[in-house]
SETOR-623818 format. One record per residue (C-alpha): residue in one letter; x, y, z. Coordinates in pm, 1 decimal, m for minus. Layout:
<ronus>
<resn:A u:X v:Y w:Z>
...
</ronus>
This chain:
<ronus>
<resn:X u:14978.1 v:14862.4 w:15889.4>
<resn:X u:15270.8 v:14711.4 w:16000.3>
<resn:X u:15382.9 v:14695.3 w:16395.2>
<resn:X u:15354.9 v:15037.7 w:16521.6>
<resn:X u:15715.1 v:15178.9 w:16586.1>
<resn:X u:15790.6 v:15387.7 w:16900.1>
<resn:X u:15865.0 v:15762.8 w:16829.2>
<resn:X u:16254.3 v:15627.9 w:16866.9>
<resn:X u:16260.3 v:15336.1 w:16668.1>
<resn:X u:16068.9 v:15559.7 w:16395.4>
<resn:X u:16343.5 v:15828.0 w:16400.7>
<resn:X u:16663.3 v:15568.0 w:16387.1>
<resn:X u:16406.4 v:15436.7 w:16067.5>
<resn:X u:16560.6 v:15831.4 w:15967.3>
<resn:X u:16857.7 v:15912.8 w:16078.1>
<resn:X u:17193.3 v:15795.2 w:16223.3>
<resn:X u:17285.7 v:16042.8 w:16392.5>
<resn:X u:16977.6 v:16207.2 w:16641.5>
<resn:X u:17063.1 v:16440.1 w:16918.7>
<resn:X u:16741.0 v:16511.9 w:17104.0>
<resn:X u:16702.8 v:16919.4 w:17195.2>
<resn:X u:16701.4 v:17018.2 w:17564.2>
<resn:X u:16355.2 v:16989.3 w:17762.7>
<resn:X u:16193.2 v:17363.8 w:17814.1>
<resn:X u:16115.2 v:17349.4 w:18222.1>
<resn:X u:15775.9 v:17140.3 w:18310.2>
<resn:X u:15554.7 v:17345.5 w:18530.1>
<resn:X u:15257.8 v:17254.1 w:18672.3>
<resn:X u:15036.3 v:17153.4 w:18972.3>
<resn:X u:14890.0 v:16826.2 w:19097.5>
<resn:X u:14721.0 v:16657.0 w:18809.2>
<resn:X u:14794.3 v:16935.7 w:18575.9>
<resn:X u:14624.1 v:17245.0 w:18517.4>
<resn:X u:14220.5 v:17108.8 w:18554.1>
<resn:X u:14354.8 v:16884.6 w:18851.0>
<resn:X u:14216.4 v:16612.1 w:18685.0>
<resn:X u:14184.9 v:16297.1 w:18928.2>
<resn:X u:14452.3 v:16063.5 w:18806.9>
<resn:X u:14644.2 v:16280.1 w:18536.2>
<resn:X u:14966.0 v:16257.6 w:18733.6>
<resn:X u:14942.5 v:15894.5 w:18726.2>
<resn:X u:14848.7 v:15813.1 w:18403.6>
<resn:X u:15161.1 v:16037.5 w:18289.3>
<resn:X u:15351.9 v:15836.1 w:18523.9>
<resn:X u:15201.3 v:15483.8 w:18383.7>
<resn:X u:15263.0 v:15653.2 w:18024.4>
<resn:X u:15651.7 v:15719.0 w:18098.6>
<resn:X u:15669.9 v:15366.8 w:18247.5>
<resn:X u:15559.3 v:15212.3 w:17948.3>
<resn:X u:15752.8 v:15422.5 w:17706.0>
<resn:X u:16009.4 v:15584.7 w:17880.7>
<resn:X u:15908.6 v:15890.4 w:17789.7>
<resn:X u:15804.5 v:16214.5 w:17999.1>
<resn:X u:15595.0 v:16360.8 w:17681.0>
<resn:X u:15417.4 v:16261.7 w:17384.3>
<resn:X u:15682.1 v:16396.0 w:17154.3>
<resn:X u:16060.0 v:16331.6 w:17100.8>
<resn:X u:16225.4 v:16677.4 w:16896.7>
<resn:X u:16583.2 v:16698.1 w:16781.4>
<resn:X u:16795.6 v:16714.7 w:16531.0>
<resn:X u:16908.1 v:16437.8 w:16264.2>
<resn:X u:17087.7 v:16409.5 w:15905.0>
<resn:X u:16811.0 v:16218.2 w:15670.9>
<resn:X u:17030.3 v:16116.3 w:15355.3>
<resn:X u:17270.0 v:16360.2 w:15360.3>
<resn:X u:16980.4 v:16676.2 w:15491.9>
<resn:X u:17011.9 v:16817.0 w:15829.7>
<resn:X u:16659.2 v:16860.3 w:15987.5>
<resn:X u:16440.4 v:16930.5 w:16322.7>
<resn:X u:16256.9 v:16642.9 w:16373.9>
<resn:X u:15956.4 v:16629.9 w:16589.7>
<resn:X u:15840.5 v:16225.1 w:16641.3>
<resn:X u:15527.9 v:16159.5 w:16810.9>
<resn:X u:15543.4 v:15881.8 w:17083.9>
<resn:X u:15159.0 v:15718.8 w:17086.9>
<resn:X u:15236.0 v:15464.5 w:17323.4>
<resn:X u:15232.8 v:15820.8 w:17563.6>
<resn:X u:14881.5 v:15928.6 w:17582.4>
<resn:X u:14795.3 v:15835.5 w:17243.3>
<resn:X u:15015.2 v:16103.1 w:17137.9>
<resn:X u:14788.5 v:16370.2 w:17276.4>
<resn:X u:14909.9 v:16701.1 w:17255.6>
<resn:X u:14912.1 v:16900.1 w:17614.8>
<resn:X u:15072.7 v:17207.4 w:17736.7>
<resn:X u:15383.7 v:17024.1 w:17791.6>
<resn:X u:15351.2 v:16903.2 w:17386.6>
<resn:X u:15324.1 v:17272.7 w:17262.7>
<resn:X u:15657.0 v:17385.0 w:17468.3>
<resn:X u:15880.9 v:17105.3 w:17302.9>
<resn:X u:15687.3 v:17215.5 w:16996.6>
<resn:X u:15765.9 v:17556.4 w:17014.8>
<resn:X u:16125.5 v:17509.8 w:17104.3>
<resn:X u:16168.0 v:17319.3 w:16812.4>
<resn:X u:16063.4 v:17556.1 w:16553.1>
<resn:X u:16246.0 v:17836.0 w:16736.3>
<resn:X u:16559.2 v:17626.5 w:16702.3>
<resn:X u:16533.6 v:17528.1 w:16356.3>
<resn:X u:16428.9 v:17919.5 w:16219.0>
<resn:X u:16771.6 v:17986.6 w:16437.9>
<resn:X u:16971.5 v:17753.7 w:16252.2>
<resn:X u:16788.5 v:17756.7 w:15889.8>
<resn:X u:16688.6 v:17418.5 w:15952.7>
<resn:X u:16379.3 v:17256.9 w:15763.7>
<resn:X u:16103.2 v:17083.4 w:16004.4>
<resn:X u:16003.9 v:16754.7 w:15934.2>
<resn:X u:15686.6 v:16651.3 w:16201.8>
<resn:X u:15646.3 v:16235.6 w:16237.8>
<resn:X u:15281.0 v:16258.9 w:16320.7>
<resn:X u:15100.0 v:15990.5 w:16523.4>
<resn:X u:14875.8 v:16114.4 w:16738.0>
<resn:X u:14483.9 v:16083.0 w:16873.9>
<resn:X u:14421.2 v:16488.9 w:16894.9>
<resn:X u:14445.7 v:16711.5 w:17211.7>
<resn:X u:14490.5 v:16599.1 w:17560.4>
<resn:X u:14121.9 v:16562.6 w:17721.4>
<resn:X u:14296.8 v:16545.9 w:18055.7>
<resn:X u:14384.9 v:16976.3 w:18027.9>
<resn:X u:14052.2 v:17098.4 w:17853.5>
<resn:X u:14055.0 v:17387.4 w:17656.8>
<resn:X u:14444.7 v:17498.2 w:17713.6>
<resn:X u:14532.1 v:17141.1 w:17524.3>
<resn:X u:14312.7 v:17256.7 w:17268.4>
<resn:X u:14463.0 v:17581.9 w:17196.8>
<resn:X u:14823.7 v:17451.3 w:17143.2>
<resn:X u:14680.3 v:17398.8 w:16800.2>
<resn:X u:14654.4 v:17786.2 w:16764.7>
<resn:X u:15065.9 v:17825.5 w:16911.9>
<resn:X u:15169.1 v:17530.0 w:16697.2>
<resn:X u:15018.9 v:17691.4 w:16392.8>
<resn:X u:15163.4 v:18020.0 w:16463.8>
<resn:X u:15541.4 v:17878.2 w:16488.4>
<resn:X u:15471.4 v:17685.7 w:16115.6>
<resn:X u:15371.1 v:18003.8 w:15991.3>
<resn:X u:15671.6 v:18224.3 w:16143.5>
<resn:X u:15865.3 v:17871.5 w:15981.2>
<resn:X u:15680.3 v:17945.6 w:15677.6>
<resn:X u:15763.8 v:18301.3 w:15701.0>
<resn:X u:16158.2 v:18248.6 w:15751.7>
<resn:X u:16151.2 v:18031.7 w:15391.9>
<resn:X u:16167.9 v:17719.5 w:15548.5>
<resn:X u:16068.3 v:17363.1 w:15435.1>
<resn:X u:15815.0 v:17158.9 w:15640.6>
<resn:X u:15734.7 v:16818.0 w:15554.2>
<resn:X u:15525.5 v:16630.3 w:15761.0>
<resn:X u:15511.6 v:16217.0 w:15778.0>
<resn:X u:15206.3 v:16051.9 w:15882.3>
<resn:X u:15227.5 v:15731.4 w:16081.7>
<resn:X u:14933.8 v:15525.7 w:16234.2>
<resn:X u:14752.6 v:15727.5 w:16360.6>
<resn:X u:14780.4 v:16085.1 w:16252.0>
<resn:X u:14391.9 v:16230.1 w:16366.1>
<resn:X u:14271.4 v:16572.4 w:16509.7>
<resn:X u:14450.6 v:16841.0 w:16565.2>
<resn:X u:14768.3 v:16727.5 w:16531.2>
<resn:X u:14673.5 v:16590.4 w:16155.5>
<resn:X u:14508.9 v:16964.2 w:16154.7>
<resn:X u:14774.7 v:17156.3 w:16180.1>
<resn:X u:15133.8 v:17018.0 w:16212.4>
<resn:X u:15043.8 v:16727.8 w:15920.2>
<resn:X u:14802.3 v:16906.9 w:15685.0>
<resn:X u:14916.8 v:17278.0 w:15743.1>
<resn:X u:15334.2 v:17133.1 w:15626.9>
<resn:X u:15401.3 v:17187.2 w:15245.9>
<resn:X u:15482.5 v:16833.1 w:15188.8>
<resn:X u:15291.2 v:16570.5 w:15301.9>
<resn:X u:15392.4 v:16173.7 w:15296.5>
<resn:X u:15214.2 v:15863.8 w:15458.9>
<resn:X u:15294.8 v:15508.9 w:15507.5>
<resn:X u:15082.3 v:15269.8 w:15408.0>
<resn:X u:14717.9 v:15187.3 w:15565.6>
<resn:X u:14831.9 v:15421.6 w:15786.5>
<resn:X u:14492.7 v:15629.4 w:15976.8>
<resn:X u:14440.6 v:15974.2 w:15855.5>
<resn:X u:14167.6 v:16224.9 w:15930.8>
<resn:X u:14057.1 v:16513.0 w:16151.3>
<resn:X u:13793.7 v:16290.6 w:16331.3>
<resn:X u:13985.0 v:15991.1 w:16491.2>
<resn:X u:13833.5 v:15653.5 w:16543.3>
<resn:X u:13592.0 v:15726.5 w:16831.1>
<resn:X u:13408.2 v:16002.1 w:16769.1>
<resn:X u:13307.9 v:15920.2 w:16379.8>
<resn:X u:12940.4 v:15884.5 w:16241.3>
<resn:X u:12863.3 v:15487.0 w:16305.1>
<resn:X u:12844.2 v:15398.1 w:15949.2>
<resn:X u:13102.1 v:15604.0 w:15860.2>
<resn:X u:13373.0 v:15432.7 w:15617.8>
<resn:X u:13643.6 v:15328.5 w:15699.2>
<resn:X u:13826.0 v:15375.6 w:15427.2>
<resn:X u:13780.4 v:15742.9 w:15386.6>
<resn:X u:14027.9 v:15788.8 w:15676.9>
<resn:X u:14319.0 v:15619.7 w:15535.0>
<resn:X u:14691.8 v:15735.9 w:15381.9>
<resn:X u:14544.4 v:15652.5 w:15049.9>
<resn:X u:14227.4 v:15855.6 w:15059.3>
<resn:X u:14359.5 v:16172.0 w:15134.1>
<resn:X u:14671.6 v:16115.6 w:14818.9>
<resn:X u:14335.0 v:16069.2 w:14616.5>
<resn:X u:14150.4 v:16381.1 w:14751.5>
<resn:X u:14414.4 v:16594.4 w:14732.1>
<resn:X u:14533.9 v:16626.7 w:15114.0>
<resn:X u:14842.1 v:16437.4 w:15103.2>
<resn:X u:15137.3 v:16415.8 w:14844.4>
<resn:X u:15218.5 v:16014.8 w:14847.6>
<resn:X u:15206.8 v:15666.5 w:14998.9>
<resn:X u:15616.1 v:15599.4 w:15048.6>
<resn:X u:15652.7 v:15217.5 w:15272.4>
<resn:X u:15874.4 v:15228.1 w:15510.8>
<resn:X u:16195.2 v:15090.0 w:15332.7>
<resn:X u:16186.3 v:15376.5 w:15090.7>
<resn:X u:16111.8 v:15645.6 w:15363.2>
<resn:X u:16455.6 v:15735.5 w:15418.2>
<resn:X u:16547.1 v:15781.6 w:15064.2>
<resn:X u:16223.9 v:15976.2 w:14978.1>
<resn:X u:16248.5 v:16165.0 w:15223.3>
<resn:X u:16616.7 v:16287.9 w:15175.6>
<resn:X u:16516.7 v:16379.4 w:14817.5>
<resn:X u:16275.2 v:16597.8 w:14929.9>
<resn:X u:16528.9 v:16782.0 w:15168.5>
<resn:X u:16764.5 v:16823.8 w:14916.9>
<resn:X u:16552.7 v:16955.8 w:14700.8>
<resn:X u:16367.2 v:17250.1 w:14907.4>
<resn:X u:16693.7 v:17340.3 w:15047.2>
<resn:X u:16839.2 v:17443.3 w:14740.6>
<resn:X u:16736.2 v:17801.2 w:14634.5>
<resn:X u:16881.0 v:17973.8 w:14367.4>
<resn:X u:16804.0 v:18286.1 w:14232.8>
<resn:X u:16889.1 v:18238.7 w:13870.2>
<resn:X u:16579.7 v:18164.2 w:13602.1>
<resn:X u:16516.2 v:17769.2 w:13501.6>
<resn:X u:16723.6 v:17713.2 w:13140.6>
<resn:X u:16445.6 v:17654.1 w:12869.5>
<resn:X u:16395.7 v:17275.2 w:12776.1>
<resn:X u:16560.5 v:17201.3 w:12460.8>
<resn:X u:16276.5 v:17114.8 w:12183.9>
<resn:X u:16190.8 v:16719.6 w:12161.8>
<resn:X u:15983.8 v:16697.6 w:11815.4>
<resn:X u:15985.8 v:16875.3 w:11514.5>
<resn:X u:16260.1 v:17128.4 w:11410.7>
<resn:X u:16127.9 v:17339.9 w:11141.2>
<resn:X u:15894.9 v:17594.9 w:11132.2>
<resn:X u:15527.7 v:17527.5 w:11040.2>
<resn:X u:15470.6 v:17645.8 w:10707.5>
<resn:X u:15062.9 v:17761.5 w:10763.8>
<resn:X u:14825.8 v:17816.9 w:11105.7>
<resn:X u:14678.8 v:17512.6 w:11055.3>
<resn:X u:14990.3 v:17319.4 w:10992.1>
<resn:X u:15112.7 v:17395.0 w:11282.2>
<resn:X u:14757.9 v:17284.4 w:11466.1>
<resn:X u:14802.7 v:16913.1 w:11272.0>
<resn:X u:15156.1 v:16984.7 w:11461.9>
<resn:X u:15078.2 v:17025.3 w:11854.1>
<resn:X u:14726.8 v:16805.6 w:11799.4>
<resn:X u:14959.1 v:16478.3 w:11647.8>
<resn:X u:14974.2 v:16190.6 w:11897.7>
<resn:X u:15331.5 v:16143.9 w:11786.0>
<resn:X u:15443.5 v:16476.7 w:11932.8>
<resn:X u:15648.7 v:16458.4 w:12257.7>
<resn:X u:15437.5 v:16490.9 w:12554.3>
<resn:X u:15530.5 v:16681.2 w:12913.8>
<resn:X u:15649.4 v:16353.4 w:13074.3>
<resn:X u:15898.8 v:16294.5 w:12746.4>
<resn:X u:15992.2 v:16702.7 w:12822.2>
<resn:X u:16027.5 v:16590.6 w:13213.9>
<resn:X u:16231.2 v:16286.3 w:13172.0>
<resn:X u:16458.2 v:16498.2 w:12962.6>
<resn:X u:16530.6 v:16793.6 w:13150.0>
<resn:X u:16552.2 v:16633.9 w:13507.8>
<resn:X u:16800.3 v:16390.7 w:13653.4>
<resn:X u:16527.3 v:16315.3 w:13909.4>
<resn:X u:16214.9 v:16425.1 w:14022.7>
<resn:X u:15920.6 v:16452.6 w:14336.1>
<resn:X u:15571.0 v:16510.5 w:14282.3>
<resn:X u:15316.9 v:16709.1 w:14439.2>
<resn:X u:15037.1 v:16578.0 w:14425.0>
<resn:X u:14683.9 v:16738.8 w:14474.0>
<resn:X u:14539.8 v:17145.7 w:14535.9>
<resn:X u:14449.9 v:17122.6 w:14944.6>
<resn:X u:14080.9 v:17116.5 w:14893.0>
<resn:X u:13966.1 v:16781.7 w:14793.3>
<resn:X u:14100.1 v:16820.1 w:14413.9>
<resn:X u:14336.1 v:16686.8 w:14213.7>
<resn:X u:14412.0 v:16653.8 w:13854.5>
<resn:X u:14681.1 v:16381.5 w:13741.4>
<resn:X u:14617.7 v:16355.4 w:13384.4>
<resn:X u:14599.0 v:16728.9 w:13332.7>
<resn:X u:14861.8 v:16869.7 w:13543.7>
<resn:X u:15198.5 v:16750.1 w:13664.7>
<resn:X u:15317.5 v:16925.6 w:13947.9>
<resn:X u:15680.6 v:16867.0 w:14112.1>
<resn:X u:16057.5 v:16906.5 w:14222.2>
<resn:X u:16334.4 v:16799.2 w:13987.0>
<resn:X u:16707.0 v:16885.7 w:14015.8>
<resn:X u:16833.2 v:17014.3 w:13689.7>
<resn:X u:17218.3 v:17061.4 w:13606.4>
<resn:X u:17275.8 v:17030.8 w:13953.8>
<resn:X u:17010.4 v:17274.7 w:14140.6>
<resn:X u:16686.1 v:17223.4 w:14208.5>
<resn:X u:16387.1 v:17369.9 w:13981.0>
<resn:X u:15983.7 v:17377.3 w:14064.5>
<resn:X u:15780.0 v:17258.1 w:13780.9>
<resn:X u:15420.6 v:17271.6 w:13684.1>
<resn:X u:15342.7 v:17109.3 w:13368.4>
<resn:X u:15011.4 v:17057.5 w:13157.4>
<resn:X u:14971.2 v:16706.4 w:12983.7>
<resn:X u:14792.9 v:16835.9 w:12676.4>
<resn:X u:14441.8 v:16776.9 w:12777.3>
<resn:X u:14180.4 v:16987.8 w:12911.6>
<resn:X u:14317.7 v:17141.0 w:13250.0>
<resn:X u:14051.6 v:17073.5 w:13549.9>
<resn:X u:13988.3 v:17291.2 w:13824.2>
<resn:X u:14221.4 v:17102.9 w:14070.8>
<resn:X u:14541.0 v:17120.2 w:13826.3>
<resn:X u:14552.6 v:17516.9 w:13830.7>
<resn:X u:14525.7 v:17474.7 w:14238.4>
<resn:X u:14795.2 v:17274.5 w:14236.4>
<resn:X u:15010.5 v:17432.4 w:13981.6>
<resn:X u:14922.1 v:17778.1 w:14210.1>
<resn:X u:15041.5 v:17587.0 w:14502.9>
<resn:X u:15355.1 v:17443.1 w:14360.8>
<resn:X u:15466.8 v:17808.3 w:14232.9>
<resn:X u:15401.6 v:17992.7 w:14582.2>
<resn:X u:15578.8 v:17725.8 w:14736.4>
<resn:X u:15880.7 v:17737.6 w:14540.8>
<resn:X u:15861.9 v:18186.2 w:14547.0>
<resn:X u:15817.1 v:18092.0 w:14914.0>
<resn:X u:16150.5 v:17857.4 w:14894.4>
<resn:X u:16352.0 v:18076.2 w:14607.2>
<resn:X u:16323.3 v:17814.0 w:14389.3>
<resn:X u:16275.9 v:17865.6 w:13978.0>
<resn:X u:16008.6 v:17749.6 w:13828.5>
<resn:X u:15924.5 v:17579.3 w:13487.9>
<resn:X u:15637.0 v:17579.1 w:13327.9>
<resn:X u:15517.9 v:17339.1 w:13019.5>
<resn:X u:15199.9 v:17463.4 w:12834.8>
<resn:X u:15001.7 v:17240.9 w:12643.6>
<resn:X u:14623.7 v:17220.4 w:12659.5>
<resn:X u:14368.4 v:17248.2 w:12430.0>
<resn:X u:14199.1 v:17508.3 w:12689.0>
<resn:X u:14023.8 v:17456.5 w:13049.0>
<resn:X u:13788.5 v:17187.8 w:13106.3>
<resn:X u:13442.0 v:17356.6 w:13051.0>
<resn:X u:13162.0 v:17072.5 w:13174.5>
<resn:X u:12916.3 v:17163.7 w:13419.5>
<resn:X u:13175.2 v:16961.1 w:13674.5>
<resn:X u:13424.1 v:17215.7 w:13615.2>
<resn:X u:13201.0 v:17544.0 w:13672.0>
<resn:X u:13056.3 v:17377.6 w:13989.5>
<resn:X u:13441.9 v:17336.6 w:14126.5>
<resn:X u:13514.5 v:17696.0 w:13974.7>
<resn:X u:13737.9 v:17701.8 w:13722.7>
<resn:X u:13718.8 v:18042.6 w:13673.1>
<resn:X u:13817.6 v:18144.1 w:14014.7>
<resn:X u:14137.1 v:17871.0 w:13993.2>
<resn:X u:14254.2 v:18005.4 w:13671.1>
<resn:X u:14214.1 v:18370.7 w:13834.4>
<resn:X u:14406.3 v:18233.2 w:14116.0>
<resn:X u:14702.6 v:18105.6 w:13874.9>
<resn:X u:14697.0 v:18414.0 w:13702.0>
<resn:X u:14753.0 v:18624.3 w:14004.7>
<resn:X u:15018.2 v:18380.5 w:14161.4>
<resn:X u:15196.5 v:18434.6 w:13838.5>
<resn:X u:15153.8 v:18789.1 w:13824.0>
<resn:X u:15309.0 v:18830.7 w:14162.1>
<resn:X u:15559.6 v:18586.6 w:14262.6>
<resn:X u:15948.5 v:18699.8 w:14268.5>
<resn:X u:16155.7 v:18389.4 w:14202.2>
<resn:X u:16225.6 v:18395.5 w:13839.6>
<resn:X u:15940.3 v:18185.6 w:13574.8>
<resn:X u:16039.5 v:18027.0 w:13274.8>
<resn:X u:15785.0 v:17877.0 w:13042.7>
<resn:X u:15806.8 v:17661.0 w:12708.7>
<resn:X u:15448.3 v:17619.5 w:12525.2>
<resn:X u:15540.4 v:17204.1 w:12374.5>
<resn:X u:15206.8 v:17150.9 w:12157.5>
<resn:X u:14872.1 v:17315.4 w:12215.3>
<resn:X u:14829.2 v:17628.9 w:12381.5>
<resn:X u:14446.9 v:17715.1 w:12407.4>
<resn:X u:14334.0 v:18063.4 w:12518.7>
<resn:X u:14318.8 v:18124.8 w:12877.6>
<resn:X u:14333.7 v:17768.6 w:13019.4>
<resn:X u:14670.9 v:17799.7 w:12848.0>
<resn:X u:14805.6 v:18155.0 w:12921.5>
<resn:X u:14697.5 v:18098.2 w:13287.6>
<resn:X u:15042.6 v:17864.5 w:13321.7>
<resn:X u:15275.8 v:18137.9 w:13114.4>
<resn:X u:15492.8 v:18327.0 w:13256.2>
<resn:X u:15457.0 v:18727.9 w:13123.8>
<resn:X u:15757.2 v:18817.3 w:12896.5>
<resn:X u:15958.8 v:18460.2 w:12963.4>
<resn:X u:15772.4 v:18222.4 w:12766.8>
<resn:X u:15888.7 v:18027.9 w:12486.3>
<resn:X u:15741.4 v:17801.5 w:12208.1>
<resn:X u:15873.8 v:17470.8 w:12028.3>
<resn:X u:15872.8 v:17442.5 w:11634.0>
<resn:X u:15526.3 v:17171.5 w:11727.5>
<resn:X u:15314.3 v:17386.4 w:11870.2>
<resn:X u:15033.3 v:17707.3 w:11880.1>
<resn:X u:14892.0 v:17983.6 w:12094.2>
<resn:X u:14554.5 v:18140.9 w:12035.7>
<resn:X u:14336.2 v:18291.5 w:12132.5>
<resn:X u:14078.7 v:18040.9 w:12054.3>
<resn:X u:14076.4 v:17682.4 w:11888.6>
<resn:X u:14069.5 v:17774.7 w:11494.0>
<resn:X u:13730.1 v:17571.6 w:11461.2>
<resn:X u:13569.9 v:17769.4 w:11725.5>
<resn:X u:13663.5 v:18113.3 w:11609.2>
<resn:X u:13504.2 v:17987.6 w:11256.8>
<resn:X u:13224.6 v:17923.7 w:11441.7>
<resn:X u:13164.9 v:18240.3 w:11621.7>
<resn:X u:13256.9 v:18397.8 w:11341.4>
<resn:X u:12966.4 v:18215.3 w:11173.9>
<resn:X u:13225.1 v:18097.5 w:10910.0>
<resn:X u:13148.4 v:17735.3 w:10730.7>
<resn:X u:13403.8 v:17451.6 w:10864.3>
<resn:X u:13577.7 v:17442.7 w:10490.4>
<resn:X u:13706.3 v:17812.3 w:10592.7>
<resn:X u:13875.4 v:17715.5 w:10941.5>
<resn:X u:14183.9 v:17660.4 w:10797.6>
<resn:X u:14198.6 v:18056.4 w:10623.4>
<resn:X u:14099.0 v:18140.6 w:10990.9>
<resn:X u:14426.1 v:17966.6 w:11177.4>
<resn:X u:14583.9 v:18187.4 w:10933.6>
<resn:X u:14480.1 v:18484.0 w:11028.9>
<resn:X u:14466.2 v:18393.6 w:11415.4>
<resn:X u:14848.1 v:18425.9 w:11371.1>
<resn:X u:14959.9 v:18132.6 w:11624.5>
<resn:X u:15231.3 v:17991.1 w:11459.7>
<resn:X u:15551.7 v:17998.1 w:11697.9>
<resn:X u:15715.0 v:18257.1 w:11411.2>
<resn:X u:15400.3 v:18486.8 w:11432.6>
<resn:X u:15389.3 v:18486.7 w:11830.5>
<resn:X u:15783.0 v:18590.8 w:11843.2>
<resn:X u:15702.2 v:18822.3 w:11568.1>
<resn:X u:15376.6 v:18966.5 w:11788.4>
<resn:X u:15605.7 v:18970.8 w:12090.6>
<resn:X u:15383.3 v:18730.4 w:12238.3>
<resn:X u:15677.0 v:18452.2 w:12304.1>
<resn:X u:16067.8 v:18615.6 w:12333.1>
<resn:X u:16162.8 v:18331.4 w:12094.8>
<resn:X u:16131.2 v:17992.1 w:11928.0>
<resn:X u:16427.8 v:17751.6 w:11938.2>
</ronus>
């Protein structure tokens, strides 16, 4: 990590423009509320050193052209501990920004709760995460930053519980800070990096690029719009397939355009989410993201055209409640041969993800729109449709099982599997003629 920057230094890193919100009034007796022996004077030593009279700094700021509540986290004041004192600026900030329709953007460095108050530092955690849910509640965006180091509580609730969740590099990350770890515990489990891997955090961004990233994120979860997502304009072939298993040579070809090729195409630029929120994630079978489109911003959750793990329909469920939760559209790509189905995958319950997609999908309000670009196998596949908007390219199938596997249940000899893609009926023309797709372009 690079020189840690004071809560003030971090937000000019930001913004231009900060104004800090007023102070709520500080009450309390000698040594705060446990009249712990010293408390007043460490606090005093704290604001000496820092200039500070709390462990957080919460205002308001433009970031790139995005006008945000920022809440930055002075370490240098307490380690950044969260106190009584904490969860009123906390609280004051979230009020202000549901008043103004403001998203929240936490800078989070911080060692946990304040020893020095006991049990009433510990349950700020429970009023913090009450104001991110009423934030959550008022379709606000929260994305949280973590700094060096972002540990306990605070990592618990306003870092983890945001819906976006950045890092800079090397930078400390975990519920159990430094001190109170298992002796041989590693190191490098409680980094930036590790939790991008497991799932917990969205991306790495260095400092330089902070700004920038983070502005593009803003941008693009302030933008709702209640009109659907335009369908993606085919890529490969134009013609209809002439048989079932034509158009199975079709979506399986290695030539055929692929979701990043669909991505690149349809977006000017794009974010990614990255991960499920429970130690998963899946980046070759499910890309998960923000793009702005023709000028507005649309969610997308798209499926690489390999077997979809456990971890990709989390995060494609996650990505779709977040942008119902946001009013943002959503596209989805289909393309997968069907679910993964090793041992691997049943132990991390596939079945229960894909019942969780199906359900998200089934019950969201901000408009779907889904294009099936190559192979769309049975209910790994149908988990990412959208009911009644989904569309198919001239390239691609939907079945309800691979041909060859149908043969085989059907105890049919391999010469006969292409006779049985025929009469599975999963060329693009038969689904629009089943009703199954509105259309294929």
């Amino acid at each position: 990590m690079a020189e840690r920057l004071s809560a003030r230094e971090f937000l000019a890193l930001l913004t231009d423009d900060f104004t800090e919100l007023p102070h709520p009034p500080r009450e309390s007796g000698p040594d705060g509320p446990l009249g712990w022996d010293g408390y007043d004077a460490a606090r005093a030593r704290a604001t000496e050193r820092t200039g500070e009279t709390e462990s957080v700094v919460c205002g308001t700021g433009t970031v790139d052209g995005t006008r945000a509540v920022l809440i930055a986290f002075e370490f240098g004041f307490l380690g950044g501990s969260l106190g009584q004192h904490t969860g009123d600026r906390l609280e004051a900030a979230y009020t202000h920004a549901r008043a103004r329709r403001l998203p929240v953007v936490p800078l989070v460095a911080t060692g946990g709760s304040r020893m020095q108050e006991g049990m009433l530092a510990l349950t700020q955690l429970q009023r913090v995460a009450r104001q991110s849910v009423l934030t959550r509640d008022a379709g606000l965006a929260q994305i949280a930053v973590l700094r060096d180091p972002a540990t306990g509580g605070g990592w618990a609730t306003l870092g983890a519980g945001a819906d976006v969740v950045l890092a800079l590099p090397g930078a400390q990350v975990g519920f159990a800070g430094s001190r109170v770890r298992p002796a041989d515990a590693d190191p490098a489990a409680y980094t930036a990096e590790a939790q991008v891997a497991a799932g917990s955090a969205d991306a790495v961004v260095p400092p330089a690029q902070l700004r920038g990233t983070l502005g593009r994120w803003l941008r693009l979860l302030t933008a709702p719009s209640s009109d659907p997502a335009p369908v993606p304009e085919p890529l490969g072939a134009t013609g209809p397939p002439a048989t079932g298993w034509d158009a199975v040579r079709r979506a399986r070809s290695p030539e055929r355009p692929r979701a990043r090729a669909y991505l690149d195409a349809y977006f000017t630029h794009r974010v990614a989410l990255c991960g499920d929120r429970a130690g998963g994630t899946d980046p070759d079978g499910m890309l998960c993201g923000f793009g702005e489109h023709e000028g507005r911003t649309v969610a997308y959750a798209a499926q690489t055209g390999t077997a979809t793990r456990p971890a990709g329909y989390r995060t494609a469920a996650r990505l779709i409640r977040l942008a119902d939760r946001l009013g943002i559209p959503v596209l989805t790509l289909v393309d997968t041969p069907g679910a993964a189905n090793d041992a691997e995958a049943e132990r991390q319950g596939v079945g229960t993800a894909i019942a969780e997609l199906f359900g998200v999908l089934a019950s969201v309000r901000t408009p779907v729109t889904t294009l099936v670009i190559g192979e769309g196998g049975s209910g790994g596949a149908l988990a990412l449709a959208a009911p009644g908007r989904t569309w198919a390219t001239p390239d691609s199938y939907f079945s309800v099982i691979a041909p060859e596997l149908a043969a085989a249940i059907l105890k049919r000899p391999p010469e006969e599997t292409e006779e049985t893609a025929a009469q599975l009926r999963l060329r693009p023309q038969d689904l629009a003629e089943l009703g199954v797709v509105r259309d294929w372009p």
